[in-house]
FINU-10497 format. One record per residue (C-alpha): residue number from 1; residue in one letter; chain; x, y negated, z negated. Coordinates in nm, 3 decimals. Layout:
residues N
(NUM "a" "A" (X Y Z))
...
This chain:
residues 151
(1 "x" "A" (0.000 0.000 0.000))
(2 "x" "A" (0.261 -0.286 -0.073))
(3 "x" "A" (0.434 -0.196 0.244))
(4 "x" "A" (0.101 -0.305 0.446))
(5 "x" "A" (0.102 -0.585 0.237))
(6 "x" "A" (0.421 -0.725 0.315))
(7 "x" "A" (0.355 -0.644 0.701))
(8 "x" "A" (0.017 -0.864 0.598))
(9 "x" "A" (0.210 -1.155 0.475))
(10 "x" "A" (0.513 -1.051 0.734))
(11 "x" "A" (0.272 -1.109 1.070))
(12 "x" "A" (0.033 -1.405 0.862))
(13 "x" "A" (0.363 -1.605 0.822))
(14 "x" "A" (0.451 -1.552 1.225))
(15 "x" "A" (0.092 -1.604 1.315))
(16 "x" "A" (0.125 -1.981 1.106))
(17 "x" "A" (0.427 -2.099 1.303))
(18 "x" "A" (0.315 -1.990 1.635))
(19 "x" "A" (0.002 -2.210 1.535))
(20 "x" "A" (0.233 -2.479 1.425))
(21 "x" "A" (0.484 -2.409 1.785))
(22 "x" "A" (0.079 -2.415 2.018))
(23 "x" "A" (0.026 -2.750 1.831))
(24 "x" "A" (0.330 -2.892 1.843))
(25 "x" "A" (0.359 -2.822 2.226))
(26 "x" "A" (-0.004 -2.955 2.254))
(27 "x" "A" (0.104 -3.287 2.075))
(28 "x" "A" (0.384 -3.351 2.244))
(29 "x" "A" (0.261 -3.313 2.632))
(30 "x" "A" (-0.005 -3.574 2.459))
(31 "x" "A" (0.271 -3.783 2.456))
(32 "x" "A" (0.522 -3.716 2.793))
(33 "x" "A" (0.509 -3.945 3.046))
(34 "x" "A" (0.528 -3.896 3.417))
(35 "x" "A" (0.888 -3.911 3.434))
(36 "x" "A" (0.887 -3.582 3.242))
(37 "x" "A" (0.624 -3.402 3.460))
(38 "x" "A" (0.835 -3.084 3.461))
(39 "x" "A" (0.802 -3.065 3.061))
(40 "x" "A" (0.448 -3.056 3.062))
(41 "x" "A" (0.406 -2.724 3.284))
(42 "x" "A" (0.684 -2.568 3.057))
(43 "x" "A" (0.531 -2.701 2.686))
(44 "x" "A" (0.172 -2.571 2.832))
(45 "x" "A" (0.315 -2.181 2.904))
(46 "x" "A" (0.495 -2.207 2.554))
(47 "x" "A" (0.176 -2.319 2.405))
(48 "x" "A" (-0.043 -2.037 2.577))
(49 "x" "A" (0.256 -1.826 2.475))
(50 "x" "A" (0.231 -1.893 2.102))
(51 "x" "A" (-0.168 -1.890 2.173))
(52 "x" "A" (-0.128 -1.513 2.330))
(53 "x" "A" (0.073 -1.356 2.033))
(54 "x" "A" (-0.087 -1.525 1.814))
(55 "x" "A" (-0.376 -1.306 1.885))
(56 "x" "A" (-0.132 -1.005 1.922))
(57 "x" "A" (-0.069 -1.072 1.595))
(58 "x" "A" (-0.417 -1.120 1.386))
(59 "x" "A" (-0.481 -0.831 1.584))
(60 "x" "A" (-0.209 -0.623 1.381))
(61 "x" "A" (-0.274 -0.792 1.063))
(62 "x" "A" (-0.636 -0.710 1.071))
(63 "x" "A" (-0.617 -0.341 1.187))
(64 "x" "A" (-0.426 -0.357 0.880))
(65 "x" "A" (-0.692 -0.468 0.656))
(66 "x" "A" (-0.540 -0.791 0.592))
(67 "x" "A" (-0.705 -1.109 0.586))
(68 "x" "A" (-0.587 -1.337 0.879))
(69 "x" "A" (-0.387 -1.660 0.826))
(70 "x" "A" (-0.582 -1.926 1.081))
(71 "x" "A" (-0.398 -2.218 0.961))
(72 "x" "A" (-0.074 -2.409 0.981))
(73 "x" "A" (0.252 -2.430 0.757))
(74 "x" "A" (0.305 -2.736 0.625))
(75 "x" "A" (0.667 -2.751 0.732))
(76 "x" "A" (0.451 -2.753 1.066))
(77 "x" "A" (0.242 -3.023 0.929))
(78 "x" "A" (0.517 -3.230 0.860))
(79 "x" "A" (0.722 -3.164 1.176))
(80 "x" "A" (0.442 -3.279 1.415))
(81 "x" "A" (0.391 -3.581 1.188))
(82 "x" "A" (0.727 -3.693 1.233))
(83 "x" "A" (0.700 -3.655 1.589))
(84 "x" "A" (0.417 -3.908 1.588))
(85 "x" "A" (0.640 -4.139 1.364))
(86 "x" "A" (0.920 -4.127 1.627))
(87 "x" "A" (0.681 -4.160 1.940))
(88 "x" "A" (0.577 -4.480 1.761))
(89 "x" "A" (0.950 -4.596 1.739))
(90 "x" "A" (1.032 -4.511 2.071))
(91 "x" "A" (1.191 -4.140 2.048))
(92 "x" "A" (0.981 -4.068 2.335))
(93 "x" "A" (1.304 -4.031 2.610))
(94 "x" "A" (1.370 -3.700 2.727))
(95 "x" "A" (1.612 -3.639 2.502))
(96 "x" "A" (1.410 -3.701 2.214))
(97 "x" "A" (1.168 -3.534 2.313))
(98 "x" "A" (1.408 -3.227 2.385))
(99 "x" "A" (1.567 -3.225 2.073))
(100 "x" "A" (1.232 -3.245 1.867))
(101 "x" "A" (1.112 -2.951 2.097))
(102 "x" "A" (1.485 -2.762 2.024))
(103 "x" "A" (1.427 -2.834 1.630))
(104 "x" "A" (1.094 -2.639 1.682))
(105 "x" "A" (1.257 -2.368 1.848))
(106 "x" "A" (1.510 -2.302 1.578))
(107 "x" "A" (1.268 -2.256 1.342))
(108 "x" "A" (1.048 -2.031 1.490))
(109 "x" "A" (1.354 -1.811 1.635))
(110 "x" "A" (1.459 -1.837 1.283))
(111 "x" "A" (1.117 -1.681 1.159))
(112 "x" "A" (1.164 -1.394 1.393))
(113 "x" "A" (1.469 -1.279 1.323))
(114 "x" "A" (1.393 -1.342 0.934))
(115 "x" "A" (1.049 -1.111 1.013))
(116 "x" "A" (1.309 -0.846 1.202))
(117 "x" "A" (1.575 -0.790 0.945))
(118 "x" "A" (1.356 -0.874 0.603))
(119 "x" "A" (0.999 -0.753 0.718))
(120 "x" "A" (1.017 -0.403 0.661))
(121 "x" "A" (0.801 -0.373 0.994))
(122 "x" "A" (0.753 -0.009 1.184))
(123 "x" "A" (0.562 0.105 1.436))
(124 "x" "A" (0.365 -0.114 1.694))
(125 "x" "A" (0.434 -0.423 1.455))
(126 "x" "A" (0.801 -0.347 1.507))
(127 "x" "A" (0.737 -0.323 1.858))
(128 "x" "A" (0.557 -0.627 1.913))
(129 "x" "A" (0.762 -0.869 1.686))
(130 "x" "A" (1.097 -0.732 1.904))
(131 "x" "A" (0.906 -0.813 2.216))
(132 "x" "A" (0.782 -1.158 2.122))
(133 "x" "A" (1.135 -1.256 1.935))
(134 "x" "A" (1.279 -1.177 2.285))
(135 "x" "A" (1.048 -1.427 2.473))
(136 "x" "A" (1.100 -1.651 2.190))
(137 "x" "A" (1.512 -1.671 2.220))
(138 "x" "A" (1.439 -1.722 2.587))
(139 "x" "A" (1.224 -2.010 2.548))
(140 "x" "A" (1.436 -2.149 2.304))
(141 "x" "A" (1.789 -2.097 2.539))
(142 "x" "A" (1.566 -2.273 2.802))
(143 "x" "A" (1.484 -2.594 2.615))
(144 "x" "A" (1.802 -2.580 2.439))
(145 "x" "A" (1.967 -2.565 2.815))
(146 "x" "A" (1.752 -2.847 2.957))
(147 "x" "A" (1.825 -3.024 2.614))
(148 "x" "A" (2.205 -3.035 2.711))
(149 "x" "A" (2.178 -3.139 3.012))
(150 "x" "A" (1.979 -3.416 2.904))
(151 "x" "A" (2.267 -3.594 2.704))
């Protein structure tokens, strides 16, 4: 029983900051202008991305008996407020806007691997986490790429 629980609290705490990376993305194509065209497209698939497992995820956690976590962190709470602080002040370059969207990656990548190596997860969990920690490093080594070559 305590192992389901900690895969419960294991896939509610991914299923919070892929909330948190959807409404972050959300927020900030609110806020790109047209020079930036090509980062809407991309921050609207990592959205629906975070949308999609998500719901891979309450999935798991409810064929587990687990109550689902619908919310947000409020280290995401925070983060998207201070990206409407610095869109007021003028961090809304690319490379703002890049590095915000970087800082977001790191911390879900972070989550992942924390989920991978602490979570004690098996089976189709195990499976799914790997797969969406892989798509997650790859969207996170392609902002981090278009971040750098924004400097």
């Amino acid at each position: 029983m305590e192992t389901t629980e900690k895969t419960v609290d294991v896939l509610n705490d991914l299923i919070e900051i892929n909330n948190d990376r959807a409404a972050g993305f959300s927020k900030a194509l609110a806020d790109i202008n047209d020079e930036n065209i090509d980062l809407k497209a991309l921050f609207q698939e990592y959205s629906e991305q975070s949308r999609k497992f998500s719901q891979e995820l309450t999935a798991l956690t409810a064929t587990r008996g687990g109550d689902v976590e619908t919310g947000h962190s409020v280290a995401g709470t925070l983060h998207r407020a201070w990206i409407d602080v610095k869109s007021l002040f003028g961090g809304s370059d690319r490379e703002s806007i890049l590095d915000e969207a970087e800082r977001g990656e790191d911390a879900i990548k972070k989550a992942y691997q924390t989920a991978l190596t602490e979570g004690n997860l098996t089976g189709e969990a195990l499976s799914t986490v790997s797969a969406q920690s892989q798509d997650i490093n790859q969207a996170h080594d392609a902002i981090k790429a278009l971040r750098d070559t924004a400097k």
